[in-house]
N, C-alpha and C positions, 0 to 999 in steps of 0.2 A: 524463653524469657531471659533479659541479660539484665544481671545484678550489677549493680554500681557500689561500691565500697568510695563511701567520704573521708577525707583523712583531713583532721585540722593539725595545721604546724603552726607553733607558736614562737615567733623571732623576737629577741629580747638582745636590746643593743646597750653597751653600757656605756656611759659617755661619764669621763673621771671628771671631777668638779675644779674647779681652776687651782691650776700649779703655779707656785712659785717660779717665776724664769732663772734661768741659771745665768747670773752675772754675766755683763757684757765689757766691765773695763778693770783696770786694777784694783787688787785690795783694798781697803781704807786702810789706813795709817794705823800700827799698834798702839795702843795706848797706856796708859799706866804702868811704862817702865820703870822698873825699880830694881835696887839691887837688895843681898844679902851677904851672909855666911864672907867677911872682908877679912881675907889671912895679909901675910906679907908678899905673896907671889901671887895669889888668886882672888875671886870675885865671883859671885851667881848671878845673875840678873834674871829675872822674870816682865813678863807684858801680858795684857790679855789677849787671847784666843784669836786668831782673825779665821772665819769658817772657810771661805774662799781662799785662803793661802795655804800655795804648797809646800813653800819655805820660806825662811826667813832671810835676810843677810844682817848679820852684826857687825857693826863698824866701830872701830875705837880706834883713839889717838894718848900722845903722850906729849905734852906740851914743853914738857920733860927733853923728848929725844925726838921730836918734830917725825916722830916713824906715826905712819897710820895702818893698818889693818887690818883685815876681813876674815869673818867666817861664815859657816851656813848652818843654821840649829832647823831641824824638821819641828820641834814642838816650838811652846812657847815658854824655855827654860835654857838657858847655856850657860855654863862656867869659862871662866877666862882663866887661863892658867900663864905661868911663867913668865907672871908682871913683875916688875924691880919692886925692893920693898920702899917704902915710905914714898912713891912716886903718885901724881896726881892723872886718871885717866877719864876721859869722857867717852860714850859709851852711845849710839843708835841704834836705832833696829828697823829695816824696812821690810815689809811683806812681798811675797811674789807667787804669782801665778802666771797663768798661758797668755794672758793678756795686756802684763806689762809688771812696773813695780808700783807698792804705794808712794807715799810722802813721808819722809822719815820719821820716824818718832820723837817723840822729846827728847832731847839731850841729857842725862846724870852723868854727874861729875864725882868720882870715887877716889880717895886718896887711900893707897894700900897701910896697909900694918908695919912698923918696922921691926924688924929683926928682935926676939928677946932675944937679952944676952944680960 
């Protein structure tokens, strides 16, 4: 007599429920630029969050000394240092990622502190 052994296998597939895609073009534009904490040399600026950016560039000028520029802040917080005091500076932020940059942000326009004495 030949015995037959039955085996049930039971396959179980898991299929994830729909993902968000992962961006295909530049940043959106920071928003809500704004400054704080205005000494005689220095300035904070903050912006909202962008998820998709890896950094930022901050741009300013001095209408002052016709000098313009640049840095790069990983968050979305930088201080400006070793501004002249009582001077007027204007201040952008674009985002950046692998796929290009945003559209600048809004313009603020900060005129520093002058020297107590």
């Amino acid at each position: 007599m030949i015995a037959y052994e039955v085996v049930y296998v039971q396959v179980i597939f898991f299929f994830p429920g729909p993902t968000t895609p992962a961006p295909i073009g530049p940043p959106e534009a920071p928003a809500r630029l704004d400054f704080s904490e205005v000494t005689a040399n220095s300035v904070t600026l903050t912006w909202d969050s962008i998820s998709d950016a890896a950094y930022y560039v901050v741009k300013y000028s001095s209408p002052d000394t016709q000098d313009v520029f640049s840095d790069i802040a990983f968050t979305n917080e930088w201080r400006a240092i070793g501004l002249n005091p009582e001077a007027s500076y204007s201040f952008e932020v674009t985002a950046v990622n692998e796929h290009g940059n945003s559209e600048p942000s809004q313009i603020v326009t900060v005129v520093t502190l002058g020297v107590p004495g």
